[in-house]
Backbone and ligand atoms as CSV (ligand in chain L), in Angstrom:
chain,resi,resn,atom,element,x,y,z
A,1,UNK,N,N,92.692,109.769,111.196
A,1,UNK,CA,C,93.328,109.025,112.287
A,1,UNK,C,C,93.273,107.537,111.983
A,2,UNK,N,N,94.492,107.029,112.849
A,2,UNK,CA,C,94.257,105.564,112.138
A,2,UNK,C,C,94.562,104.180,113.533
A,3,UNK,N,N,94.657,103.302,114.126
A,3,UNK,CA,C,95.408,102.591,114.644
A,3,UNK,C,C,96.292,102.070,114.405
A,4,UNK,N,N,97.505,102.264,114.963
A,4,UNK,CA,C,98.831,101.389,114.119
A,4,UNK,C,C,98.916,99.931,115.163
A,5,UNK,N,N,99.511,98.676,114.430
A,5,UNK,CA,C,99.592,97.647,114.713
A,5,UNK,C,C,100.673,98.453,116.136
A,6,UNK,N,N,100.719,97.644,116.860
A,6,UNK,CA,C,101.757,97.922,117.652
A,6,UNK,C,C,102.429,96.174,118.391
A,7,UNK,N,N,103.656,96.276,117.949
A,7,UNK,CA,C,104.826,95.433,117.591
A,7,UNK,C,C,105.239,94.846,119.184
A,8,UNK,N,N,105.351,93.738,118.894
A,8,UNK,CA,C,105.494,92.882,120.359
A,8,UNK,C,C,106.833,92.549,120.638
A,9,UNK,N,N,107.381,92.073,122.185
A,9,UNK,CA,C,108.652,91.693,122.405
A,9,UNK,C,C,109.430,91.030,121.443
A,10,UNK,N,N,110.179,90.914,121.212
A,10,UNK,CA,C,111.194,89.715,120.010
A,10,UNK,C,C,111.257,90.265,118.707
A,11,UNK,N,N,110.092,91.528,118.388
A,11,UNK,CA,C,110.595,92.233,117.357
A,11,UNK,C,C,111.869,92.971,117.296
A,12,UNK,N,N,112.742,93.023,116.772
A,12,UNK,CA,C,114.005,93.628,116.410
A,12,UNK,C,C,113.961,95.339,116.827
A,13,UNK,N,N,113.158,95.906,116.342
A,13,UNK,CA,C,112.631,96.797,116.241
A,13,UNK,C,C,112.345,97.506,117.832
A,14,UNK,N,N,111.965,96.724,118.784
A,14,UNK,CA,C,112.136,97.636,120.472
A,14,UNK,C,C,113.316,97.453,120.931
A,15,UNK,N,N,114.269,96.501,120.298
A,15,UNK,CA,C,115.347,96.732,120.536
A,15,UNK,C,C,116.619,98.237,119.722
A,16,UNK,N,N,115.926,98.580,119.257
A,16,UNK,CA,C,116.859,99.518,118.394
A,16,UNK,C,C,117.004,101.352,119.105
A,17,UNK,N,N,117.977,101.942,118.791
A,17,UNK,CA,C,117.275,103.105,119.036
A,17,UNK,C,C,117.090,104.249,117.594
A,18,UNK,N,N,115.999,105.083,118.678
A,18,UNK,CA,C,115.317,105.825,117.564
A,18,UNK,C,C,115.764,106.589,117.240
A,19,UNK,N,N,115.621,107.470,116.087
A,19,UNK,CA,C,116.406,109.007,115.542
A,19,UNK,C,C,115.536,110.295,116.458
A,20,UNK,N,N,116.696,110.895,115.991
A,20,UNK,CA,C,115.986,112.882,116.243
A,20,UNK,C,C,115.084,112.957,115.473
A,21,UNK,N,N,114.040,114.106,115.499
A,21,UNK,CA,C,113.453,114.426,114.745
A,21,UNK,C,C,113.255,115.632,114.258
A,22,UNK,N,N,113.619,115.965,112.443
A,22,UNK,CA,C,114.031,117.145,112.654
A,22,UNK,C,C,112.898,118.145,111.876
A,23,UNK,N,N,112.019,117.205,111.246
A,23,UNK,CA,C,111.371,118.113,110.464
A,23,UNK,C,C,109.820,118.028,111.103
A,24,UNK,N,N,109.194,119.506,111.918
A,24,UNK,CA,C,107.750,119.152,112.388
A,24,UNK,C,C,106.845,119.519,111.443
A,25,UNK,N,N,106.375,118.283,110.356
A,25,UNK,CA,C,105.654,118.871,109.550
A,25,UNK,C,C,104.390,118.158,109.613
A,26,UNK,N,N,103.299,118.348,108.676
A,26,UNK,CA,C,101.970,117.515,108.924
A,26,UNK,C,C,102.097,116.066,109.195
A,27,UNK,N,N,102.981,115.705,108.521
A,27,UNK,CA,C,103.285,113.957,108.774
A,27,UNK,C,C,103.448,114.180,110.484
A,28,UNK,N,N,104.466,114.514,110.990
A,28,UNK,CA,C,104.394,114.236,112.310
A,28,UNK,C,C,103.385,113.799,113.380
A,29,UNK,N,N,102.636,115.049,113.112
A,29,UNK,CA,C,101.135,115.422,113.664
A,29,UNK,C,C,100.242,114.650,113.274
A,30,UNK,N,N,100.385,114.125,111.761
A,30,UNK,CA,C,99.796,112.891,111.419
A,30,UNK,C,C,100.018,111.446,112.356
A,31,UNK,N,N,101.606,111.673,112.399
A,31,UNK,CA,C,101.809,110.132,113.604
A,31,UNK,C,C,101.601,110.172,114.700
A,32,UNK,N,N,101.996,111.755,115.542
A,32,UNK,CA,C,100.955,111.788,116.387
A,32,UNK,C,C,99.664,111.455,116.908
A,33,UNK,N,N,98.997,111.775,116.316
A,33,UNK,CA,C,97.787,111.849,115.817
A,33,UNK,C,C,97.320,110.358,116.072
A,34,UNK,N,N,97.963,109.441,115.433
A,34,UNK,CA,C,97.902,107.892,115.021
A,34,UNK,C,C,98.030,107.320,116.433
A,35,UNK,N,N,99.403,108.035,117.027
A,35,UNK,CA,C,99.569,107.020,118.415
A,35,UNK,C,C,98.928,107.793,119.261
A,36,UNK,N,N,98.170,108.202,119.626
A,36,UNK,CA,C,97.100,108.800,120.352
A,36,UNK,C,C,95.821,108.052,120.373
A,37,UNK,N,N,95.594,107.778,119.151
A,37,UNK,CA,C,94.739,107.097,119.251
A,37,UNK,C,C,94.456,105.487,119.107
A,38,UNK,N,N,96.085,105.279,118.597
A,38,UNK,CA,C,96.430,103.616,119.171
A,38,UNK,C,C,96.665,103.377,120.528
A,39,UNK,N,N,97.094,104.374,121.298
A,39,UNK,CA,C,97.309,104.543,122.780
A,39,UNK,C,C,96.146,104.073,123.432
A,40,UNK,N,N,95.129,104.557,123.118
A,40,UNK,CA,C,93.621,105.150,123.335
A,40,UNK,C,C,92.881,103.824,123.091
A,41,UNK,N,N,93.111,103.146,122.430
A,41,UNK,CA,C,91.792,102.129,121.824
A,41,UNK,C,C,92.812,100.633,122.852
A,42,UNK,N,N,93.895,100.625,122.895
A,42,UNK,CA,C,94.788,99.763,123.665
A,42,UNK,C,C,94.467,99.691,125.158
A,43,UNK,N,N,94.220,101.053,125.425
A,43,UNK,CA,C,93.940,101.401,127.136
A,43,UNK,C,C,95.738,101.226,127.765
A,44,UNK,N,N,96.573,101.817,126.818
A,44,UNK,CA,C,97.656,102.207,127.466
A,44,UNK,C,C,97.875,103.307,127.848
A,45,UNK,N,N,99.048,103.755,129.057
A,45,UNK,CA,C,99.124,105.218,129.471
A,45,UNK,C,C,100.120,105.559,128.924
A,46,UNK,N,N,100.874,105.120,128.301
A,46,UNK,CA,C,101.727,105.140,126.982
A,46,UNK,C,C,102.143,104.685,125.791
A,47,UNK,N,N,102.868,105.447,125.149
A,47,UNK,CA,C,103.434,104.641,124.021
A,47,UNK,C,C,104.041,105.204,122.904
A,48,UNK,N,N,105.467,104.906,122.400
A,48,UNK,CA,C,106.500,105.465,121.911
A,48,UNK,C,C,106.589,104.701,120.140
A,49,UNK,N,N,107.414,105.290,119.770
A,49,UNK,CA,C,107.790,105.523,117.894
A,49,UNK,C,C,107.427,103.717,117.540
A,50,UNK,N,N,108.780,103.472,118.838
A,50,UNK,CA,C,109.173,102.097,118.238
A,50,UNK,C,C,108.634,101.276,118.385
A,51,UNK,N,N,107.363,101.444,119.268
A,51,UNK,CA,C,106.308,100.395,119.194
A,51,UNK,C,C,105.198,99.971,118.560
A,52,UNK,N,N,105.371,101.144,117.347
A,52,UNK,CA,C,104.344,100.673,115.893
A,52,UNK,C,C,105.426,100.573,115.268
A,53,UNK,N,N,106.837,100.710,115.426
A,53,UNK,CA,C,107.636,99.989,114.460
A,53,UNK,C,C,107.859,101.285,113.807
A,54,UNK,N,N,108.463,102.507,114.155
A,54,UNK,CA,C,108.792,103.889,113.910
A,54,UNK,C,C,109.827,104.599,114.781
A,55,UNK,N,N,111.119,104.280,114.394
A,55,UNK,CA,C,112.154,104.757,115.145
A,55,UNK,C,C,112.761,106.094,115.139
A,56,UNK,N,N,111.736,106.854,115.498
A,56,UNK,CA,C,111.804,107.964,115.832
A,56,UNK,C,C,111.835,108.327,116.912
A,57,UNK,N,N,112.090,109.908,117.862
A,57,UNK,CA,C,111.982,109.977,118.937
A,57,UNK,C,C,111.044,110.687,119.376
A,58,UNK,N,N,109.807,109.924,119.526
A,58,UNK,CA,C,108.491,110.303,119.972
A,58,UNK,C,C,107.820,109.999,120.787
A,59,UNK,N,N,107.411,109.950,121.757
A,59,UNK,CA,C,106.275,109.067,122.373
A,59,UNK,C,C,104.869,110.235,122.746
A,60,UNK,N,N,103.874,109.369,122.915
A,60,UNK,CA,C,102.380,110.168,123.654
A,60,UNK,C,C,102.932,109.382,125.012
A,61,UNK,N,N,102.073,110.363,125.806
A,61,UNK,CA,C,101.272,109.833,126.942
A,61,UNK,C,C,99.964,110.467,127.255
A,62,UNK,N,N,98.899,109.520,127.991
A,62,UNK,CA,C,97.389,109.890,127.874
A,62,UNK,C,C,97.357,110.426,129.434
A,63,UNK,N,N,97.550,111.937,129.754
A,63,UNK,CA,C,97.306,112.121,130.794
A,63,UNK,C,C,95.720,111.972,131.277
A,64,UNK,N,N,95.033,112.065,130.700
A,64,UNK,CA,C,93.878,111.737,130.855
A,64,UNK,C,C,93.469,110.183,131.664
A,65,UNK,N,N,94.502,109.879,131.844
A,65,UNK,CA,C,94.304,108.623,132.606
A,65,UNK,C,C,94.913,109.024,134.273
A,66,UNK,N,N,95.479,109.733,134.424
A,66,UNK,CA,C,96.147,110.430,135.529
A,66,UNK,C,C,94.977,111.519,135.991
A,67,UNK,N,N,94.705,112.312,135.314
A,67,UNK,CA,C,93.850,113.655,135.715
A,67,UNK,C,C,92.505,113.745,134.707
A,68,UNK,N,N,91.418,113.990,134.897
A,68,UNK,CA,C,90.801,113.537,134.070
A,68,UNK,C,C,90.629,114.952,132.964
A,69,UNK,N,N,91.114,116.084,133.950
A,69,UNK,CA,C,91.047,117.311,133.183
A,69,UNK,C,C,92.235,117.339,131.880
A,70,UNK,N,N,93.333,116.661,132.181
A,70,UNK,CA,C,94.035,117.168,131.403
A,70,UNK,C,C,94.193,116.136,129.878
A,71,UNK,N,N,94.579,116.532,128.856
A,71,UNK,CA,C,94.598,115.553,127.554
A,71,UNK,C,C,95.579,115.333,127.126
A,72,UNK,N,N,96.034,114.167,126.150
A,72,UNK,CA,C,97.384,113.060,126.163
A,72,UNK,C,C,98.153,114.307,125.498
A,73,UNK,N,N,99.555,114.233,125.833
A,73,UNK,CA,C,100.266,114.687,125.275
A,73,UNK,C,C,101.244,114.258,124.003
A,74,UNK,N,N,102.143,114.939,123.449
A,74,UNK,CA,C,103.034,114.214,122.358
A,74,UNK,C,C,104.334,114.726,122.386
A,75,UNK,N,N,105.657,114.054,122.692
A,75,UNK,CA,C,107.249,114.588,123.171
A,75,UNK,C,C,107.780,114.253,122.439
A,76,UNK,N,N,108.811,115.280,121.450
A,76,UNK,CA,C,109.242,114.912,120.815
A,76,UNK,C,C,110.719,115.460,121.563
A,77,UNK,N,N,112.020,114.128,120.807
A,77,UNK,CA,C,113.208,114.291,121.123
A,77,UNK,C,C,112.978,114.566,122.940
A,78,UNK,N,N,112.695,114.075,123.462
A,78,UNK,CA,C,112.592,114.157,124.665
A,78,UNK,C,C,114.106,113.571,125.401
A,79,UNK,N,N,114.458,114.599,126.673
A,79,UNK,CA,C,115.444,113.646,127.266
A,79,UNK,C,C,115.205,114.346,128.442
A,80,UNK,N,N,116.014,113.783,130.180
A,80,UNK,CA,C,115.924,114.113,131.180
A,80,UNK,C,C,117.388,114.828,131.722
A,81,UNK,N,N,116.478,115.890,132.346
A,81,UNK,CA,C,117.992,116.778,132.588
A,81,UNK,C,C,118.371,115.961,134.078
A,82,UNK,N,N,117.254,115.925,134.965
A,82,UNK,CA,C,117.893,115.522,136.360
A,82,UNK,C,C,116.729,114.943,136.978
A,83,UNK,N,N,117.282,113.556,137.708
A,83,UNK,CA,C,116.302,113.021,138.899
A,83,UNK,C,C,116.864,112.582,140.144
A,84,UNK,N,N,115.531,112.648,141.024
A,84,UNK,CA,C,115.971,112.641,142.361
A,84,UNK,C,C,114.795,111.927,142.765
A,85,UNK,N,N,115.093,111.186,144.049
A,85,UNK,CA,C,114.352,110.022,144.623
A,85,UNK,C,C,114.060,108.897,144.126
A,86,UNK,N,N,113.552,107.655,144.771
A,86,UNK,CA,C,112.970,106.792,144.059
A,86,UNK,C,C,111.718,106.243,144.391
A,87,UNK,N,N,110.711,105.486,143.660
A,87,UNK,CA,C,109.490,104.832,143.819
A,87,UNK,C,C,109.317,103.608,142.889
A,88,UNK,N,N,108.496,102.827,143.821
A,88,UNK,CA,C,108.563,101.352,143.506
A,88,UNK,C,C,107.106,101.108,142.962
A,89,UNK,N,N,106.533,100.730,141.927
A,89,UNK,CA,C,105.596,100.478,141.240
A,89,UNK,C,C,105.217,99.983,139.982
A,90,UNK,N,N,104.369,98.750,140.193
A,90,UNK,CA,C,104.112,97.975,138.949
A,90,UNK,C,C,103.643,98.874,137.736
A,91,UNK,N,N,104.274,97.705,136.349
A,91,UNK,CA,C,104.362,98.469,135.053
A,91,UNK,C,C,104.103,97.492,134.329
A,92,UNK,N,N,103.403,97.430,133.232
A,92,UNK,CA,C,102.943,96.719,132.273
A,92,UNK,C,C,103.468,97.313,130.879
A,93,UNK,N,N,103.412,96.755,129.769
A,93,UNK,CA,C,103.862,97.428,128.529
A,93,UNK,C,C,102.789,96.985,127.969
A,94,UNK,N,N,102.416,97.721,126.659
A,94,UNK,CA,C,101.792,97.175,125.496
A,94,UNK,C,C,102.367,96.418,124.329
A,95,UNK,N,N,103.769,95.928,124.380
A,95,UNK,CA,C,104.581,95.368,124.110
A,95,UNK,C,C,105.095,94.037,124.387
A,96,UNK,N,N,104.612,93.895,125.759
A,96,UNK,CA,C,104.491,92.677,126.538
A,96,UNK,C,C,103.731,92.540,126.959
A,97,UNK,N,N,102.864,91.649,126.265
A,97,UNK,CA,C,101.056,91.731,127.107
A,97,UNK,C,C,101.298,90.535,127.972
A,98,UNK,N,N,100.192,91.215,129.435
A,98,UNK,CA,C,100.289,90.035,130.566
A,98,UNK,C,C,101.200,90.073,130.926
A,99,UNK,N,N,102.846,90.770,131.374
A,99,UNK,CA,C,103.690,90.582,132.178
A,99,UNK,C,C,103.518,92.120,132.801
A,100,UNK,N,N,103.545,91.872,133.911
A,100,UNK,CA,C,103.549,92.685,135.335
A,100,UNK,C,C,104.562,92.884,136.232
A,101,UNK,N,N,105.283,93.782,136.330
A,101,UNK,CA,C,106.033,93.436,137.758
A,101,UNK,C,C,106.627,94.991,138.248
A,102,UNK,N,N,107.083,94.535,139.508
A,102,UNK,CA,C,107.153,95.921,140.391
A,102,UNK,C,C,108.817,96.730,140.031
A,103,UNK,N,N,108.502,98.198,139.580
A,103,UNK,CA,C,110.330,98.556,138.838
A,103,UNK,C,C,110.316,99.632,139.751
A,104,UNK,N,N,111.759,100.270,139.862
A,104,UNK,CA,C,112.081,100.931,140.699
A,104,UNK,C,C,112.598,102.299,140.274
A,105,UNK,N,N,112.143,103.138,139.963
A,105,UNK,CA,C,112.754,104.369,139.359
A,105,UNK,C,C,113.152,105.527,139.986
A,106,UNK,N,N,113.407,106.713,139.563
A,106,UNK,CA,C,113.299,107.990,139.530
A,106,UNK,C,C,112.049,108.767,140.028
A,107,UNK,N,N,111.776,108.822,141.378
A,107,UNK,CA,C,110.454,109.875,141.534
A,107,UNK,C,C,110.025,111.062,140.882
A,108,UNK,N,N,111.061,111.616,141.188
A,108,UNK,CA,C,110.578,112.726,140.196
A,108,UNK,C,C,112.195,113.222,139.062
A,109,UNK,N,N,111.707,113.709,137.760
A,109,UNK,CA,C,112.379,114.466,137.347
A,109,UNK,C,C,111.842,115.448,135.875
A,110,UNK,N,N,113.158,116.589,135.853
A,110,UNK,CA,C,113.508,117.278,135.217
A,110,UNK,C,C,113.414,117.233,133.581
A,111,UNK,N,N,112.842,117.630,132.748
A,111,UNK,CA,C,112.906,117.126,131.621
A,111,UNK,C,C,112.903,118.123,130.652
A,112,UNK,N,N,113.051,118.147,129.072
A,112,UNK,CA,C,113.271,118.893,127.958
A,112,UNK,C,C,112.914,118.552,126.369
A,113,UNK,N,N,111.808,118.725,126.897
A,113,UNK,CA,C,111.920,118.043,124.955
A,113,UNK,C,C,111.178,119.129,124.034
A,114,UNK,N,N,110.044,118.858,122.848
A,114,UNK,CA,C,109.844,119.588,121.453
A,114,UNK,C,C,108.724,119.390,121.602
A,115,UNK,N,N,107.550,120.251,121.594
A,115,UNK,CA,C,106.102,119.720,121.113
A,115,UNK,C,C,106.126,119.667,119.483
A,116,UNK,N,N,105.112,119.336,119.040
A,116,UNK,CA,C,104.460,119.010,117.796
A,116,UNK,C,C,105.218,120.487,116.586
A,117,UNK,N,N,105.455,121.380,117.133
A,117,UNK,CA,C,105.683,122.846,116.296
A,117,UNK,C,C,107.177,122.812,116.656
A,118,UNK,N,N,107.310,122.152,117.377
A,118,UNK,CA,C,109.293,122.493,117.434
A,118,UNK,C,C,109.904,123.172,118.491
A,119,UNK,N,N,108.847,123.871,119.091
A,119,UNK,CA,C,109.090,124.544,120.457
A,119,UNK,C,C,109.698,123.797,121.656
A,120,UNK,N,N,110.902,124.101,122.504
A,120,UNK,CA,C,111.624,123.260,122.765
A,120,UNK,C,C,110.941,123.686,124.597
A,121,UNK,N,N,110.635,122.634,125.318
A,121,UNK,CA,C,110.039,123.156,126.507
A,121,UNK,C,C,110.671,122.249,127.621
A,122,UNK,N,N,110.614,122.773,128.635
A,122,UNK,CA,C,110.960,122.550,129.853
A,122,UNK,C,C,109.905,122.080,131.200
A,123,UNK,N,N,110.029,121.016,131.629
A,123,UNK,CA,C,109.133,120.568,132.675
A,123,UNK,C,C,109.368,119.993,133.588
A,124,UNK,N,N,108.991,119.689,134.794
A,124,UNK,CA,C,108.971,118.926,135.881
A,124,UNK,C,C,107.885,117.714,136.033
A,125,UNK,N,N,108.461,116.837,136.460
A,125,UNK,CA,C,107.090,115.730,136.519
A,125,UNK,C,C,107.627,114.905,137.358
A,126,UNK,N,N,106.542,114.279,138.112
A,126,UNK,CA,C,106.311,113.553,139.350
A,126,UNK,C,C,105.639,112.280,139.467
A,127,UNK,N,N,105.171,111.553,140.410
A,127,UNK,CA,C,104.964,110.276,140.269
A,127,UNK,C,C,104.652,109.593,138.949
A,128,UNK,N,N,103.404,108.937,138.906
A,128,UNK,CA,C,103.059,108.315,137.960
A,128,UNK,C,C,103.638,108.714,136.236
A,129,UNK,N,N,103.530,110.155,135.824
A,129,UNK,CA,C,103.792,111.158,134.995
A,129,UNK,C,C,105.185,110.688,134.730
A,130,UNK,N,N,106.264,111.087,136.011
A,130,UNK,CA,C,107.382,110.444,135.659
A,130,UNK,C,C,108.017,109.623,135.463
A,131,UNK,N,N,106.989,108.516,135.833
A,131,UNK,CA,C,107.546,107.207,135.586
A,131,UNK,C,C,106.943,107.071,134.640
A,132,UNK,N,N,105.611,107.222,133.770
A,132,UNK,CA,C,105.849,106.898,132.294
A,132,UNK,C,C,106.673,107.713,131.645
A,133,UNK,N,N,107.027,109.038,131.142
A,133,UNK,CA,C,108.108,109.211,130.689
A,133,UNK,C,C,109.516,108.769,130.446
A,134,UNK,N,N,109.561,108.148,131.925
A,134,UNK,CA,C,110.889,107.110,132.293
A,134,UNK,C,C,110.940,105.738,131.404
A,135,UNK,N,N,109.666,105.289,131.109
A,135,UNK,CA,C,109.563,104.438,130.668
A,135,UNK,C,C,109.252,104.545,129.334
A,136,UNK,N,N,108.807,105.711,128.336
A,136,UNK,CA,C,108.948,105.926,127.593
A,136,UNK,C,C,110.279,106.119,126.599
A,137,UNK,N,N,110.779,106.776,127.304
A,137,UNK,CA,C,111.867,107.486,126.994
A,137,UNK,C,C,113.036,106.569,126.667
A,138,UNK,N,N,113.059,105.085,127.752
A,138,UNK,CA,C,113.253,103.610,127.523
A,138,UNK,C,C,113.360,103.204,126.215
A,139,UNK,N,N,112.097,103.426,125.834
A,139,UNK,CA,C,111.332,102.634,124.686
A,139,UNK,C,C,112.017,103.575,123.575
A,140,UNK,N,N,112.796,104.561,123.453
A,140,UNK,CA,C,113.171,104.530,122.515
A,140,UNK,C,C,114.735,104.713,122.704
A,141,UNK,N,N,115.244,104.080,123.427
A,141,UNK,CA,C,116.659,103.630,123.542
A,141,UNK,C,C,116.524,102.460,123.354
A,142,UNK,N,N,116.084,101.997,123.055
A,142,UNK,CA,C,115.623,99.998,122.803
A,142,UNK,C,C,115.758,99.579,123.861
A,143,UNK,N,N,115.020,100.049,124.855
A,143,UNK,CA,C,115.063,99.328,126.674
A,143,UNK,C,C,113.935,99.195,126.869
A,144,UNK,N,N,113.323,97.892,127.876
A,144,UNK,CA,C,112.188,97.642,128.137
A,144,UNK,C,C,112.494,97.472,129.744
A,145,UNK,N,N,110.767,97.869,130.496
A,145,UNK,CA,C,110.703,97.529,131.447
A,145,UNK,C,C,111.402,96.236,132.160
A,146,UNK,N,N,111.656,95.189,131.740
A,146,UNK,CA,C,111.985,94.340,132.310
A,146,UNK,C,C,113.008,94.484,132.373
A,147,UNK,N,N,114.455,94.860,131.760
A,147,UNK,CA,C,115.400,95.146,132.051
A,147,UNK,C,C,116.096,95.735,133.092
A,148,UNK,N,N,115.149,96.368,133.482
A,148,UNK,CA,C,115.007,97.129,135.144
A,148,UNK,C,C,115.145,96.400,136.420
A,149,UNK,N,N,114.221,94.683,135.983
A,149,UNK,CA,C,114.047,93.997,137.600
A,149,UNK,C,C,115.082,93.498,137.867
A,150,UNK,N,N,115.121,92.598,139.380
A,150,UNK,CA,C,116.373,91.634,140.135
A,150,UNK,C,C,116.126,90.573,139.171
A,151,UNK,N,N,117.338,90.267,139.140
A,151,UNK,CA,C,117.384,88.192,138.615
A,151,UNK,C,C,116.497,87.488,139.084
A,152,UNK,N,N,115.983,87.438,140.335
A,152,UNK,CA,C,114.844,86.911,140.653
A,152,UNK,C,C,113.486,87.088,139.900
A,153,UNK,N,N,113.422,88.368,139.897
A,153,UNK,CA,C,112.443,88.913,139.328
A,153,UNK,C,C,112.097,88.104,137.794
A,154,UNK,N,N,113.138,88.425,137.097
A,154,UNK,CA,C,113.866,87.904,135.641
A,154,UNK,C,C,113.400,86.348,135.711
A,155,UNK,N,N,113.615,86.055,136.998
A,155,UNK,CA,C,113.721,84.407,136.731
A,155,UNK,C,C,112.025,83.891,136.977
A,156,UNK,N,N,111.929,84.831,137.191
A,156,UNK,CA,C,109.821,84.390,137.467
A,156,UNK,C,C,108.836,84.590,136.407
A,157,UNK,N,N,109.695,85.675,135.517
A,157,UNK,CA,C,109.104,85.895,134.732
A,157,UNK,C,C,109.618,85.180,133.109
A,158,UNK,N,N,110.434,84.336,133.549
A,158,UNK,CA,C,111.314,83.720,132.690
A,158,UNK,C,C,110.342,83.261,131.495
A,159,UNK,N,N,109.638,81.888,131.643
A,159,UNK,CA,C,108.637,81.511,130.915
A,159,UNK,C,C,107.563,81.955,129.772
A,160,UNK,N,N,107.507,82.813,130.619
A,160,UNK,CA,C,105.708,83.899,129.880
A,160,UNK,C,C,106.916,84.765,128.977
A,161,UNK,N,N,107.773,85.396,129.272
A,161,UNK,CA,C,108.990,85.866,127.997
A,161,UNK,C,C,108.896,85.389,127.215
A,162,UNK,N,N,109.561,83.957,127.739
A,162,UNK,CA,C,110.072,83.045,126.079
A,162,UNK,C,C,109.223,82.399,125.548
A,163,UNK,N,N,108.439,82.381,125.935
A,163,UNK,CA,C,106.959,82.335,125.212
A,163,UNK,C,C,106.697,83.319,124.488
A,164,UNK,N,N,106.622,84.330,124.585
A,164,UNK,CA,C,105.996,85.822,124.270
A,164,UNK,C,C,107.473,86.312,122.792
A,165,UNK,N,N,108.258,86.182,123.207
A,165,UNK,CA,C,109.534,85.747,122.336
A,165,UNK,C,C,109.512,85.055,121.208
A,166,UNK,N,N,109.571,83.642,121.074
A,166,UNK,CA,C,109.435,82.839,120.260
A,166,UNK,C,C,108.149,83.349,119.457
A,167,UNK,N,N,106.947,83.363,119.635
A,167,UNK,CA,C,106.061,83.646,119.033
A,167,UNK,C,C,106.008,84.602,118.333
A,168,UNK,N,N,106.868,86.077,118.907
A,168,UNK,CA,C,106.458,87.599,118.210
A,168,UNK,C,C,108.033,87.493,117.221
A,169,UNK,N,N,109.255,86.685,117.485
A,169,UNK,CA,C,110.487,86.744,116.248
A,169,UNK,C,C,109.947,85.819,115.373
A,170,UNK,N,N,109.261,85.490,115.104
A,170,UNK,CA,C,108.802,84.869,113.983
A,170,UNK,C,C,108.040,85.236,112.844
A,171,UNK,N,N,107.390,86.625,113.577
A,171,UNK,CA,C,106.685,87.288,112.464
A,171,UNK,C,C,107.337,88.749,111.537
L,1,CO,CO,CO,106.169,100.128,127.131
């Protein structure tokens, strides 16, 4: 197991989107493996391909931060069949460190993706659960949380961006 650097706003790279994935072989499980435990040492409740700079369509999430029984998962090719309702609740990225703000999503939904072996599965998920997925799933369409808020919102958080910007396109 390893920690992967994980790649900040203004990299090129969270802007992009990721591929299918077609072959589940040890490498996978190997990157798995990796963002699980970059997830883990970060203290994020998520985190997807393109944020170690791997445009693939993958992300973990650490349910273990939700339930204490249950352990992080890994989605591959993930997409959402259907949602319904909405809920309003602050979101942070590991991508944008230190920006906070309140997004408005999808309460619950419908979803379909691949575990680690290729098996193609079907689920339902609900608050918190679904909104990281939502926000995962983001992250590898090259969309970030912030894209989500009002202009207002946008405009408060204007600063600490282009700050956060300038600094991470440079490397
Ligand atoms: Co994120």
């Amino acid at each position: 197991m390893a920690v992967l650097p994980v790649i900040k706003i203004g990299h090129p790279t969270l802007r992009k989107k990721a591929d299918e994935i077609d072959k589940f072989d040890s490498e996978l499980n190997q990157l798995a493996s990796d963002m699980i435990e970059t997830m883990q040492v970060y203290n994020g409740i998520g985190l997807a391909g393109n944020q170690v700079n791997v445009l693939k369509r993958i992300f973990v999430i650490d349910f273990g931060l939700i339930d204490e029984n249950l352990s992080p998962k890994s989605y591959i090719n993930p997409r959402i069949l259907s949602l319904s309702g909405s809920a309003l609740r602050e979101e942070g990225c590991l991508s944008i460190p230190d920006v906070n703000a309140d997004v408005e999503r999808a309460a619950r939904i419908e979803v379909e993706y691949q575990t680690l072996d290729g098996e193609l599965v079907q689920e339902e998920l609900e608050e918190l659960a679904a909104r990281v997925f939502q926000h995962e799933l983001d992250h590898l369409n090259g969309v970030l949380f912030i894209d989500h808020l009002s202009s207002l919102q946008k405009k408060m958080l204007e600063p600490q961006l282009k700050k956060l910007m300038e600094a991470n396109s440079l490397v």
